[in-house]
PAROKE-724909 format. One line per field, with one value per residue (C-alpha): residue number from 1; residue in one letter; x, y, z. Coordinates in steps of 0.25 Angstrom, whole numbers, plus 5000, padded with zeros to 4 digits. Example, Ala and Ser with C-alpha at 12.3 -4.5 7.8 and 13.67 -1.06 7.14 Angstrom:
2
i	1 | 2
aa	a | s
x	5049 | 5055
y	4982 | 4996
z	5031 | 5029
END
This chain:
198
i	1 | 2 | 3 | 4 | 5 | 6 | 7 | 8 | 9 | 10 | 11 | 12 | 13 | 14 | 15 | 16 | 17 | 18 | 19 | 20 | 21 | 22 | 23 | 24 | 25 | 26 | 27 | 28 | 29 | 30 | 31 | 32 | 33 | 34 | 35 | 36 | 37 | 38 | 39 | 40 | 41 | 42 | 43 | 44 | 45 | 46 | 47 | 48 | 49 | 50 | 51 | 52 | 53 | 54 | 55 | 56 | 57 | 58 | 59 | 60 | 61 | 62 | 63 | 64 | 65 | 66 | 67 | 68 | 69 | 70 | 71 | 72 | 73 | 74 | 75 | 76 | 77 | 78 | 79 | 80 | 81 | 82 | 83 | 84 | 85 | 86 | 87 | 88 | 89 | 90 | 91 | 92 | 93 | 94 | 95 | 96 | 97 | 98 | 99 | 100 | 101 | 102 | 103 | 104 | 105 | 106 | 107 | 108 | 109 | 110 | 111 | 112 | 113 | 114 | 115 | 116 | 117 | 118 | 119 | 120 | 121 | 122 | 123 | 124 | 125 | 126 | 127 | 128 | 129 | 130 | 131 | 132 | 133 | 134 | 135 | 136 | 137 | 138 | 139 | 140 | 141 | 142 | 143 | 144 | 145 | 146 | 147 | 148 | 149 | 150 | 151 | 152 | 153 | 154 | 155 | 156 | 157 | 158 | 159 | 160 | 161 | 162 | 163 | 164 | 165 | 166 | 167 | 168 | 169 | 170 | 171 | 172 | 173 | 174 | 175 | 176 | 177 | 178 | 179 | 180 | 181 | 182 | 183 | 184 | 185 | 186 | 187 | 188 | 189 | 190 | 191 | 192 | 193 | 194 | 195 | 196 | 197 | 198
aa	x | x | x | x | x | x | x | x | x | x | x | x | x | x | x | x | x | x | x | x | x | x | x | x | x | x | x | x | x | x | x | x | x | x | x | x | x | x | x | x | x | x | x | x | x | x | x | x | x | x | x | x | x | x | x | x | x | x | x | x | x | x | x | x | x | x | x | x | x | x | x | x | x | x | x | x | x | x | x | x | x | x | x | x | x | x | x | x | x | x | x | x | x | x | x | x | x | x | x | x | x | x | x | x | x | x | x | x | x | x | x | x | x | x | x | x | x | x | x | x | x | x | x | x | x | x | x | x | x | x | x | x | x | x | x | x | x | x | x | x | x | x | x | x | x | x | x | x | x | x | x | x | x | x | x | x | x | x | x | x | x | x | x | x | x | x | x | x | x | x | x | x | x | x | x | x | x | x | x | x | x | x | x | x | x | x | x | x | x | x | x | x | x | x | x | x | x | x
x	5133 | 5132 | 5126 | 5139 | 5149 | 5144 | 5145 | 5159 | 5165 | 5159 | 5167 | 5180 | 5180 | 5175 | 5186 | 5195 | 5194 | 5193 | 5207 | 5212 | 5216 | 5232 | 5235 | 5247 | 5256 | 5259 | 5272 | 5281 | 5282 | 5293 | 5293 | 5290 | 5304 | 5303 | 5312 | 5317 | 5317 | 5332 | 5340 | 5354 | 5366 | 5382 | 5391 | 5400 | 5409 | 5425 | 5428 | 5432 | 5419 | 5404 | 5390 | 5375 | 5369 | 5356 | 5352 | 5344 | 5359 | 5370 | 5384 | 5392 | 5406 | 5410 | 5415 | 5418 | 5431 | 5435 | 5430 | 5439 | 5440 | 5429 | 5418 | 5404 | 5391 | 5378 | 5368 | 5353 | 5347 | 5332 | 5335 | 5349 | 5356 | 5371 | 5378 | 5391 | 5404 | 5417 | 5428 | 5442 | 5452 | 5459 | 5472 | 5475 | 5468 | 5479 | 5475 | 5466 | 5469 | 5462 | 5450 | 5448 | 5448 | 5440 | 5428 | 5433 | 5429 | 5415 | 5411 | 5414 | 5407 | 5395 | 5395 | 5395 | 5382 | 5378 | 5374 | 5361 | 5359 | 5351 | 5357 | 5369 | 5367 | 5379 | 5378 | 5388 | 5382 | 5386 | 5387 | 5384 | 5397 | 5403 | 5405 | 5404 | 5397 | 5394 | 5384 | 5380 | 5365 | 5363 | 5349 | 5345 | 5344 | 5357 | 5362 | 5369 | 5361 | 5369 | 5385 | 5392 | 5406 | 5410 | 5427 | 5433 | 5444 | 5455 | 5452 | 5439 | 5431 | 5419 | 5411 | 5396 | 5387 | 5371 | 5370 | 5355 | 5355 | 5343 | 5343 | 5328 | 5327 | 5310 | 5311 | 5323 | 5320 | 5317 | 5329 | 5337 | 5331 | 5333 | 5346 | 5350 | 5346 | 5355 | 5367 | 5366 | 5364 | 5377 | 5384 | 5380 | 5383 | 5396 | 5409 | 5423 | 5430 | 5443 | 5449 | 5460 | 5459 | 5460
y	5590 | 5581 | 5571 | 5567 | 5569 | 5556 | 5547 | 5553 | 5552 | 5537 | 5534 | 5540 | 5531 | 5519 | 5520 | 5525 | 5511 | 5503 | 5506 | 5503 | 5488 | 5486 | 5482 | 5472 | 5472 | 5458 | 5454 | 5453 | 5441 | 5433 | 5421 | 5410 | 5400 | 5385 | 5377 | 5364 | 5351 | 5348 | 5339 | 5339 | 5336 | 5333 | 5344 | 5337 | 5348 | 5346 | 5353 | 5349 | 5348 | 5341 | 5343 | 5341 | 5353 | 5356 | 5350 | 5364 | 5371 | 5374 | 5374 | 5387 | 5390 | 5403 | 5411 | 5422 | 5431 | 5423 | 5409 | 5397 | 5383 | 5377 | 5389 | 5386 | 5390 | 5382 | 5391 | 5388 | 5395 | 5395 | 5404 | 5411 | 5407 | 5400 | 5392 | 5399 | 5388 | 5392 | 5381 | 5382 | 5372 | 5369 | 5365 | 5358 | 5356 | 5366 | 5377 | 5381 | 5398 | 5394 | 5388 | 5398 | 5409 | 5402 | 5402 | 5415 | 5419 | 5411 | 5419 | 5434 | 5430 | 5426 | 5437 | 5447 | 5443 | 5449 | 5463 | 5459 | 5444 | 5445 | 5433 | 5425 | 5409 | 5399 | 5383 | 5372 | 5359 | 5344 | 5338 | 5325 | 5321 | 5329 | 5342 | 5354 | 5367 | 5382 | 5389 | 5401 | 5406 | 5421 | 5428 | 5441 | 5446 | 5440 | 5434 | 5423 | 5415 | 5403 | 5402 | 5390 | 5382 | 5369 | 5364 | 5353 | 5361 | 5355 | 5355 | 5361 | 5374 | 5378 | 5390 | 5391 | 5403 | 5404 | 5415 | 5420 | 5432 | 5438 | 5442 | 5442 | 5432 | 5434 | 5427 | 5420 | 5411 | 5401 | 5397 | 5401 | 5390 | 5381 | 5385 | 5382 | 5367 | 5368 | 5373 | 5361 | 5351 | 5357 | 5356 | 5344 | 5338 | 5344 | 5336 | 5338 | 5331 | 5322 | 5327 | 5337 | 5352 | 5360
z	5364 | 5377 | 5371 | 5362 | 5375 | 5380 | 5368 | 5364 | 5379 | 5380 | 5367 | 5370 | 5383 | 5375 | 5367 | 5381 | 5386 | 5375 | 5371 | 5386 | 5383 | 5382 | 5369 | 5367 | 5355 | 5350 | 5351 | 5339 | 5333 | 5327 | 5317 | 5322 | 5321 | 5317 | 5326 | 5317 | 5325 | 5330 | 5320 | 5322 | 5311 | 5316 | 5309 | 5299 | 5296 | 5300 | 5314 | 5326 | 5333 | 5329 | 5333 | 5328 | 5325 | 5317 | 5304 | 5301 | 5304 | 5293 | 5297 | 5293 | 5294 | 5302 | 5292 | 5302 | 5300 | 5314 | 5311 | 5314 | 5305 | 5315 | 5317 | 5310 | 5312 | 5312 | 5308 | 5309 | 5295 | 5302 | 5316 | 5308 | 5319 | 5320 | 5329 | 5329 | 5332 | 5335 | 5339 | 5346 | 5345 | 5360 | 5359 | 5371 | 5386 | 5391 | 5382 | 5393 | 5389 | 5376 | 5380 | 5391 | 5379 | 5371 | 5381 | 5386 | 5372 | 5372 | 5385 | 5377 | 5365 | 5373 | 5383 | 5368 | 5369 | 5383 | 5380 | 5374 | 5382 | 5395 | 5400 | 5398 | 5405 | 5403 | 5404 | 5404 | 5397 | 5395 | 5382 | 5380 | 5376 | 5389 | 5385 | 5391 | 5383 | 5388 | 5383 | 5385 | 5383 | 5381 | 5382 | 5374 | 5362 | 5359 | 5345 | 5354 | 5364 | 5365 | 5365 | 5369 | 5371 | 5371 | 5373 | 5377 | 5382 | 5376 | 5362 | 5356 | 5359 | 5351 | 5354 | 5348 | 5349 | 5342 | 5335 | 5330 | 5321 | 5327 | 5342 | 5344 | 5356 | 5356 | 5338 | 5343 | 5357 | 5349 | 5339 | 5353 | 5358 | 5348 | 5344 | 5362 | 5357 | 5346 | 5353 | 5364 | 5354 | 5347 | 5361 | 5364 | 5349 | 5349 | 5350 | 5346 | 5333 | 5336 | 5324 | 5323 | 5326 | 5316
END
């Protein structure tokens, strides 16, 4: 009987250390997303504003219970993303009250978002063509990490928003990315019509 004590305890602490290394899981993987090369169109339908966006983008009307004459959306069929547009005629430069609600309004919409974002950053940019924009960037598992403004306080406001239908920020940095390029080219694309308001 001893001499099986030795061979049975030498196994059971071969096979003690052996299983000793840490083991690792992989991480979870996500589909790999194929960016398109930017190519930018100019939008041709009647509003009172125009700018270039994607050629791989499809221009829908907002057909929201709440949506007004000029609201669209600019959806990006490979990420099943939008960018959300809602303008605001200004009546006048002394209509100040309705200007200040409007961005009053732009400031609750974004800050919906901040239960789940870790971090809510603000910028001012230039235009090219001497406008001044907003945006405001949220980080988290948020459906909305950017939301901007532009107005030339006396006549136009729009408001945009991206909007993913996923919240998986790990699949999604990259079409965030991306879609952050799309929203500064829109802004800086982005110029009011002369034409008459409706």
């Amino acid at each position: 009987m001893p001499r099986f004590i030795f061979p049975v305890s030498f196994l059971i602490s071969f096979f003690l250390i052996s299983c000793t290394k840490d083991y690792v899981p992989k991480p979870k993987g996500y589909n790999r997303l194929d960016l398109p090369l930017p190519s930018y169109k100019q939008l041709e339908e009647t509003h009172p504003y125009v700018f270039e966006y994607s050629k791989y983008a499809v221009i829908k009307k907002d057909i929201s219970s709440i949506a007004e004459p000029h609201w669209i959306n600019v959806y990006y069929p490979s990420f099943d993303a939008d960018i959300q547009l809602t303008y605001k005629p200004l009546f006048s430069k002394k209509d100040t009250k309705r200007l200040e609600e409007l961005i009053e309004d732009s400031y609750k919409l974004a800050n919906k978002h901040q239960v789940k974002a870790y971090s809510i950053e603000e910028n001012i940019i230039k235009t090219p063509t001497g406008k001044s924009a907003i945006i405001i960037e949220l980080a988290g598992d948020v459906p909305s990490p950017f939301q901007f403004y532009v107005t030339d306080s006396s006549r136009n406001f729009i408001r945009g928003a991206v909007y993913f239908k996923s919240t998986k920020i790990d699949s999604l940095a990259p079409a965030i990315e991306y879609m952050k390029k799309e929203v500064i080219h829109l802004i800086n694309t982005l110029d009011w019509k002369e034409a008459k308001q409706q």
